[in-house]
mmCIF file of the N, C-alpha and C atoms, coordinates in Angstrom:
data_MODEL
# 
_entry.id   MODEL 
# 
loop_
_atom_site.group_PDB 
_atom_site.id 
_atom_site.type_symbol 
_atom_site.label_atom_id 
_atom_site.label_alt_id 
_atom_site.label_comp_id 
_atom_site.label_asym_id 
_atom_site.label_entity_id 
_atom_site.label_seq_id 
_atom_site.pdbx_PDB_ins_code 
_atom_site.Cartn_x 
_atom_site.Cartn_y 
_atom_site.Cartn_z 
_atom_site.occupancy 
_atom_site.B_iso_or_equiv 
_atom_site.pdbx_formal_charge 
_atom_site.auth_seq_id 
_atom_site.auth_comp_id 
_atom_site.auth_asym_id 
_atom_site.auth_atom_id 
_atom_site.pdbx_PDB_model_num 
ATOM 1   N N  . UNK A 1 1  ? -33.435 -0.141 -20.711 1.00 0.00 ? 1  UNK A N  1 
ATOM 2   C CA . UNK A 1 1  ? -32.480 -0.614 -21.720 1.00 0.00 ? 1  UNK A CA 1 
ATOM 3   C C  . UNK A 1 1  ? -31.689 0.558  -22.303 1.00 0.00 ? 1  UNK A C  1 
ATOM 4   N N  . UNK A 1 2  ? -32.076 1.397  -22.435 1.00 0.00 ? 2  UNK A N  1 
ATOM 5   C CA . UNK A 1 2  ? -31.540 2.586  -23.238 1.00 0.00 ? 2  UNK A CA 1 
ATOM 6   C C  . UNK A 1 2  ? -30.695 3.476  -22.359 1.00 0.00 ? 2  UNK A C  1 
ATOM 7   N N  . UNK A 1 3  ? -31.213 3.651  -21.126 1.00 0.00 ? 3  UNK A N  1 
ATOM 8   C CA . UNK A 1 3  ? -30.394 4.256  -20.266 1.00 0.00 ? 3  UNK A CA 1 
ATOM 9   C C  . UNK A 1 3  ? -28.996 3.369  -19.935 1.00 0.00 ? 3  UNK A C  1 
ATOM 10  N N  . UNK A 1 4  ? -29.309 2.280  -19.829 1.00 0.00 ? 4  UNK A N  1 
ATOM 11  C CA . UNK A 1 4  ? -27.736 1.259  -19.358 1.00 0.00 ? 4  UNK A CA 1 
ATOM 12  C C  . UNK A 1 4  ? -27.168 1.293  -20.827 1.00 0.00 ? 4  UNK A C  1 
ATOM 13  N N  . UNK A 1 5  ? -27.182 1.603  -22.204 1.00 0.00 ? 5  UNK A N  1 
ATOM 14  C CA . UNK A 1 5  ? -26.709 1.868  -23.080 1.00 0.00 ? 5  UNK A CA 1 
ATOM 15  C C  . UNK A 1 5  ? -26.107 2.771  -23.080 1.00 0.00 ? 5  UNK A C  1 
ATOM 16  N N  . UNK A 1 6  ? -26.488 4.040  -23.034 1.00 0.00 ? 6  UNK A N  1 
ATOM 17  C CA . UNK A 1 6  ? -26.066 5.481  -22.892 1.00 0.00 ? 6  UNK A CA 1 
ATOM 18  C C  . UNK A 1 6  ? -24.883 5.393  -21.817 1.00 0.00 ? 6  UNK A C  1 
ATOM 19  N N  . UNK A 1 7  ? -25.502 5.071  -20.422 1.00 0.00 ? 7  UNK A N  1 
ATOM 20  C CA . UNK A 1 7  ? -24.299 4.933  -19.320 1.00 0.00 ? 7  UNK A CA 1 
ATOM 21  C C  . UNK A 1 7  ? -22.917 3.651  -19.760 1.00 0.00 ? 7  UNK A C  1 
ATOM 22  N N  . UNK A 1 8  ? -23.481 2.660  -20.456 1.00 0.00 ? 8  UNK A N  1 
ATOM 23  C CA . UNK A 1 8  ? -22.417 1.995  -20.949 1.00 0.00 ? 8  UNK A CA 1 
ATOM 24  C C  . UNK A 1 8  ? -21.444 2.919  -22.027 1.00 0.00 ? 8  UNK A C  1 
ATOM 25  N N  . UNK A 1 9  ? -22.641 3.395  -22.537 1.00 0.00 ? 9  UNK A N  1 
ATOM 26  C CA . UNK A 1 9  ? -21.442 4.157  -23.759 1.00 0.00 ? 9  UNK A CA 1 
ATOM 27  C C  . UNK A 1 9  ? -20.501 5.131  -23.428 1.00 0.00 ? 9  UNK A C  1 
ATOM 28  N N  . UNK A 1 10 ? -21.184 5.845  -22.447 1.00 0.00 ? 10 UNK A N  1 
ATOM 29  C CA . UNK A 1 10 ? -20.496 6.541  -21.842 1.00 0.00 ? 10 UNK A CA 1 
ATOM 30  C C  . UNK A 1 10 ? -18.912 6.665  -20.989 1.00 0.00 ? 10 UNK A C  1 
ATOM 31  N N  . UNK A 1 11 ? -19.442 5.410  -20.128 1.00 0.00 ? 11 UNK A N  1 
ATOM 32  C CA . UNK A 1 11 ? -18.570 5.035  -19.291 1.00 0.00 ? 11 UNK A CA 1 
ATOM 33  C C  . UNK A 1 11 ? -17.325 4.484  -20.411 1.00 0.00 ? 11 UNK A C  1 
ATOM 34  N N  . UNK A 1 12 ? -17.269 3.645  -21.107 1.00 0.00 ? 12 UNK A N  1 
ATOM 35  C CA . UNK A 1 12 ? -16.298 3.397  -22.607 1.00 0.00 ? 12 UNK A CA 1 
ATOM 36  C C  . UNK A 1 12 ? -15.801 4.823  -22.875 1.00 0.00 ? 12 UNK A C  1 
ATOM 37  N N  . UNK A 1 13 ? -16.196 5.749  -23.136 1.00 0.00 ? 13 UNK A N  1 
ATOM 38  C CA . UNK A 1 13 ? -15.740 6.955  -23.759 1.00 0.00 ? 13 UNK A CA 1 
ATOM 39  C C  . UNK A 1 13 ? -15.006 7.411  -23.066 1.00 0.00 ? 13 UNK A C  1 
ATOM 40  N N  . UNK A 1 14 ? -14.979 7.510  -21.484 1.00 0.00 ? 14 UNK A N  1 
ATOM 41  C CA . UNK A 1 14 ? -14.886 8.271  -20.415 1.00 0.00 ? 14 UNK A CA 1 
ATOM 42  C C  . UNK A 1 14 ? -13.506 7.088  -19.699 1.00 0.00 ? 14 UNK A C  1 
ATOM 43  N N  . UNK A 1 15 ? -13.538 5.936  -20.045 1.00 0.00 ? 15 UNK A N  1 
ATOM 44  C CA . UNK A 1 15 ? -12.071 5.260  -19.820 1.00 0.00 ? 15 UNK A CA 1 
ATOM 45  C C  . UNK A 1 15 ? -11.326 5.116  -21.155 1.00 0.00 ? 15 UNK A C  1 
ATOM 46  N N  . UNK A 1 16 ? -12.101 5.263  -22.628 1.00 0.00 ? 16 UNK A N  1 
ATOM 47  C CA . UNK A 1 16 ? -10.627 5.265  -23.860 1.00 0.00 ? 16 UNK A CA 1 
ATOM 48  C C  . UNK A 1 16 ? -10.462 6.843  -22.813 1.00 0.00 ? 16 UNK A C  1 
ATOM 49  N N  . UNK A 1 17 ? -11.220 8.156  -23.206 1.00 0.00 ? 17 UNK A N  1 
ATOM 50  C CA . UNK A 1 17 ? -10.360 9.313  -22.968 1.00 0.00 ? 17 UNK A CA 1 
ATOM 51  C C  . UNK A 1 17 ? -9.094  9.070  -21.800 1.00 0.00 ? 17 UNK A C  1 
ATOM 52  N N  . UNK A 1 18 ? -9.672  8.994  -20.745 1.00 0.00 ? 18 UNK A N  1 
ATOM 53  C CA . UNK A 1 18 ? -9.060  8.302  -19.337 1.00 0.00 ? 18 UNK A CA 1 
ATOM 54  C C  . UNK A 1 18 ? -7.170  7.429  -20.303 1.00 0.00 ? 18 UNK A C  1 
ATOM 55  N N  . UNK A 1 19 ? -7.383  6.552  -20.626 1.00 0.00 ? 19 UNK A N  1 
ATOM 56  C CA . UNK A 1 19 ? -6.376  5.322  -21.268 1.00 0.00 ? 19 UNK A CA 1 
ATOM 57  C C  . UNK A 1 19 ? -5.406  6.572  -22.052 1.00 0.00 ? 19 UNK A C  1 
ATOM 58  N N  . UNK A 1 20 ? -6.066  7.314  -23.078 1.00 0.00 ? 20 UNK A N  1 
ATOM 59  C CA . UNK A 1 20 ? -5.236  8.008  -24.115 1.00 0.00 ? 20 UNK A CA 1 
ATOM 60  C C  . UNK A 1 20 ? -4.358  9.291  -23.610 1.00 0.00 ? 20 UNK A C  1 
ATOM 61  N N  . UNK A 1 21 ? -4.866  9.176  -22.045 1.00 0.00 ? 21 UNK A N  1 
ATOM 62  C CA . UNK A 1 21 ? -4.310  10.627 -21.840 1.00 0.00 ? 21 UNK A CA 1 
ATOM 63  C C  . UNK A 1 21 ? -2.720  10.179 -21.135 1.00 0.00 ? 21 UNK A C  1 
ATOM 64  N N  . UNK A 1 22 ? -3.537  8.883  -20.078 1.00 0.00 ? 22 UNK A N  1 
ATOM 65  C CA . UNK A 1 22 ? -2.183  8.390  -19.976 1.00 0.00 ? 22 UNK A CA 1 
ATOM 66  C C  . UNK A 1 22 ? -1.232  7.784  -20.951 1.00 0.00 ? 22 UNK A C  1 
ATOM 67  N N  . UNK A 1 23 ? -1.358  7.319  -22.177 1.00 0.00 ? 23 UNK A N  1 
ATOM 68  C CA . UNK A 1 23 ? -0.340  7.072  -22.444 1.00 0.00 ? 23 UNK A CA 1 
ATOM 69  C C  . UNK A 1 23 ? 0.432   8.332  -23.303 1.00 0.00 ? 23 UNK A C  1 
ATOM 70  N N  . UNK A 1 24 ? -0.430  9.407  -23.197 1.00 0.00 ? 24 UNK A N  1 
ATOM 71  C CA . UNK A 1 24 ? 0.538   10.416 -23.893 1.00 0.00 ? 24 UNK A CA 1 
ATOM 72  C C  . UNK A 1 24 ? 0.998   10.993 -22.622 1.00 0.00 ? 24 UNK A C  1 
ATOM 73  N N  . UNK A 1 25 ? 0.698   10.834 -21.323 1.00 0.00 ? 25 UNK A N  1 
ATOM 74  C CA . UNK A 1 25 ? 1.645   11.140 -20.122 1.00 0.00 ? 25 UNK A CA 1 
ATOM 75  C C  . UNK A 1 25 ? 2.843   10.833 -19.931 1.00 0.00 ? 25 UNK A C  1 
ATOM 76  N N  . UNK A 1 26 ? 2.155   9.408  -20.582 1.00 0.00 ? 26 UNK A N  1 
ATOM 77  C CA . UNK A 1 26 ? 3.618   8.093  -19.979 1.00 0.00 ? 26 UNK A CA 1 
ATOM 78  C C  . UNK A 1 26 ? 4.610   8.739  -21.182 1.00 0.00 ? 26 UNK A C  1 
ATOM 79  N N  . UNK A 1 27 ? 4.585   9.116  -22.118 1.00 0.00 ? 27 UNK A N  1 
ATOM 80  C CA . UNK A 1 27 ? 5.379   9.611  -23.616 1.00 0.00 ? 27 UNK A CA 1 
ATOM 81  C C  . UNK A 1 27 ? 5.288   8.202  -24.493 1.00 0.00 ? 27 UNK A C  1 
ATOM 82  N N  . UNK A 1 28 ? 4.133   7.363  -23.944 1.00 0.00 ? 28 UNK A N  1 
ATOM 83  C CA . UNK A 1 28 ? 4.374   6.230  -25.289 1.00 0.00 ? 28 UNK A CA 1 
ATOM 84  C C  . UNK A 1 28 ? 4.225   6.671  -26.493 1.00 0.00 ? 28 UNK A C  1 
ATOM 85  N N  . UNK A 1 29 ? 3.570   7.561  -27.411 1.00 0.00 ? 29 UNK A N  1 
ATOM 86  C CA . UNK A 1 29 ? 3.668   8.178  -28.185 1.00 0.00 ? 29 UNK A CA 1 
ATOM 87  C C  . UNK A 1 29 ? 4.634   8.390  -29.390 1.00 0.00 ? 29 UNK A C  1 
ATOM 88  N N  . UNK A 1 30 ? 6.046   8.333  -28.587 1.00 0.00 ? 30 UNK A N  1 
ATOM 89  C CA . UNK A 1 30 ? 7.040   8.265  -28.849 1.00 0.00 ? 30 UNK A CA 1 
ATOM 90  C C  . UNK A 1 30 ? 7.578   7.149  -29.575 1.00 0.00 ? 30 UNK A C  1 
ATOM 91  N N  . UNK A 1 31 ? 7.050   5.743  -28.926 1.00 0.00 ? 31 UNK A N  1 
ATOM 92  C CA . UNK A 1 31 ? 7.356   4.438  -29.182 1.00 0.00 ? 31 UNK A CA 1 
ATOM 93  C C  . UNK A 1 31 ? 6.399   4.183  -30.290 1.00 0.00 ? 31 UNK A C  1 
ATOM 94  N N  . UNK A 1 32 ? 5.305   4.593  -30.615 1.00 0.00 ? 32 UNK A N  1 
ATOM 95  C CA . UNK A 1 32 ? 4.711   4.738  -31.721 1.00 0.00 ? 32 UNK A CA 1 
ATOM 96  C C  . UNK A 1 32 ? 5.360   5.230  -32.526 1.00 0.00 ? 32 UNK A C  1 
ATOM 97  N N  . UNK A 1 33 ? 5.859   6.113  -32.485 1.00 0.00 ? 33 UNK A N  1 
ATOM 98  C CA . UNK A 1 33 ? 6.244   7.261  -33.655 1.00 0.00 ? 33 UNK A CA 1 
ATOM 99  C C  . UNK A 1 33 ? 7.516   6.464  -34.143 1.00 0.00 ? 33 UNK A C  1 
ATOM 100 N N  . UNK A 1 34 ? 8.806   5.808  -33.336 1.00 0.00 ? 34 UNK A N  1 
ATOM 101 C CA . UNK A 1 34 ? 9.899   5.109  -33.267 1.00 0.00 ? 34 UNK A CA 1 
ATOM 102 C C  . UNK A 1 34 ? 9.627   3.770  -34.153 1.00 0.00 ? 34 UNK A C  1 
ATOM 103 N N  . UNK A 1 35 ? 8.472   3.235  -33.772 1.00 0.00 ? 35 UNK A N  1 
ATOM 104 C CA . UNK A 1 35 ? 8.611   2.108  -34.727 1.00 0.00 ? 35 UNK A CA 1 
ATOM 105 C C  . UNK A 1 35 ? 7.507   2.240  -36.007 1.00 0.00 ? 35 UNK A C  1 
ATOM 106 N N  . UNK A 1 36 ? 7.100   3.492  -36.152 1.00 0.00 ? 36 UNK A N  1 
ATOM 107 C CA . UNK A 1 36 ? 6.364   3.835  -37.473 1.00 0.00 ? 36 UNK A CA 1 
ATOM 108 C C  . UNK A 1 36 ? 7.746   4.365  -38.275 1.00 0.00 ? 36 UNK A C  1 
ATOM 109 N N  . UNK A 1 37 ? 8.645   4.902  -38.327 1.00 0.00 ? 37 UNK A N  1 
ATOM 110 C CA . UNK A 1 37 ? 9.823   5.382  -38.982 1.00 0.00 ? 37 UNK A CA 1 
ATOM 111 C C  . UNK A 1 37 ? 10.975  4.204  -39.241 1.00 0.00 ? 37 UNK A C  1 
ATOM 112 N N  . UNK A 1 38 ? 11.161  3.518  -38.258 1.00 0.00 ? 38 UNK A N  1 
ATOM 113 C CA . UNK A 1 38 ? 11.602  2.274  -38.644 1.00 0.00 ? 38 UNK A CA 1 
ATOM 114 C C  . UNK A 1 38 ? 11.319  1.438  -39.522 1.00 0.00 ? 38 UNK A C  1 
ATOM 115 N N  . UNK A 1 39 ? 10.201  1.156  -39.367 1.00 0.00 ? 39 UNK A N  1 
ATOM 116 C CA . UNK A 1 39 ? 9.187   0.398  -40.500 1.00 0.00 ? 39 UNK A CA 1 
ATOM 117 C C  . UNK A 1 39 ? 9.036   0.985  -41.801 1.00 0.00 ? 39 UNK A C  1 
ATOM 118 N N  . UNK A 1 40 ? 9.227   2.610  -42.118 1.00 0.00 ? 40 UNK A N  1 
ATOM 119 C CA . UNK A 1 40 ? 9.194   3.028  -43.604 1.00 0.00 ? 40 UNK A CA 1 
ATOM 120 C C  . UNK A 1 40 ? 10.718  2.721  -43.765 1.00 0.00 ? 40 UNK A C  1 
ATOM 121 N N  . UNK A 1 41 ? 11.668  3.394  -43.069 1.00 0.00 ? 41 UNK A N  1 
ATOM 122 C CA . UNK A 1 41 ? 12.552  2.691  -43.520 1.00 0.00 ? 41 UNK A CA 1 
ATOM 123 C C  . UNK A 1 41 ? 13.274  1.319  -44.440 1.00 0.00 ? 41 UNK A C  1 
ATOM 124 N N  . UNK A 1 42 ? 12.640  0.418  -43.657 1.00 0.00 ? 42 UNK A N  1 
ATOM 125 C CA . UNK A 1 42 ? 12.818  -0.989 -43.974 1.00 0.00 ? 42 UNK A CA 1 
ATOM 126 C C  . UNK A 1 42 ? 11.813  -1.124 -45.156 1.00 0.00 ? 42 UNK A C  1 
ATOM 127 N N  . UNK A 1 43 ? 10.986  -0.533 -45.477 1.00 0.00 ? 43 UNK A N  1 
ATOM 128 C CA . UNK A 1 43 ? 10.023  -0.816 -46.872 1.00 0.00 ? 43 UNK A CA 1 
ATOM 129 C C  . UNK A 1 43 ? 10.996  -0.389 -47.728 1.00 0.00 ? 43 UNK A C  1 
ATOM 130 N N  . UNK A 1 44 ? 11.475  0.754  -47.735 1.00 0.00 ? 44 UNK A N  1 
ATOM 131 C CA . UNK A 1 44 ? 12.197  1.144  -48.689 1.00 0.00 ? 44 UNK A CA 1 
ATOM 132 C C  . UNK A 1 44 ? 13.679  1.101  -48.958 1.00 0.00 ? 44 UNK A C  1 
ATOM 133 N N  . UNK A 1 45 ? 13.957  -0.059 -48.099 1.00 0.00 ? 45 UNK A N  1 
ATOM 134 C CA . UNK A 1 45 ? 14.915  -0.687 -47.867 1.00 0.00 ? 45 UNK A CA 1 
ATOM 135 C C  . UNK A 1 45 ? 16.270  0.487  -47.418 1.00 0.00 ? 45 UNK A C  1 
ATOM 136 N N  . UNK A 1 46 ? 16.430  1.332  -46.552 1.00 0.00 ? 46 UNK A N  1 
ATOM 137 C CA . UNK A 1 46 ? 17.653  1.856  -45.809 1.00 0.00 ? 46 UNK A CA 1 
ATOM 138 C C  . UNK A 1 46 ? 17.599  1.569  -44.669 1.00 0.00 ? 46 UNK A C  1 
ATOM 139 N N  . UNK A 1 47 ? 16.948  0.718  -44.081 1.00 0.00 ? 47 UNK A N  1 
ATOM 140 C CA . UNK A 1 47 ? 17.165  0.398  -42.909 1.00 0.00 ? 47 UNK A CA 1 
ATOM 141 C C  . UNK A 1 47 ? 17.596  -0.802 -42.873 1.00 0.00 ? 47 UNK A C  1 
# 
């Protein structure tokens, strides 16, 4: 039981890292950042 835990946990850790690297490959990052600035904008109404 404990070992298929560990290897489960593992394996999770080892595809987010895997997931996060590509999307800062892909430059989604960017599209984050694009609609986090948009969005203060519009709170504070200049957008």
């Amino acid at each position: 039981m404990n070992k298929t835990k560990n290897f489960l946990t593992i394996g999770c850790l080892t595809l987010a890292a895997l997931l996060i690297g590509l999307g800062l490959a892909d430059g989604g990052y960017q599209d984050v950042l694009n609609k986090a600035v948009f969005l203060c904008y519009e709170c504070i109404g200049i957008g």
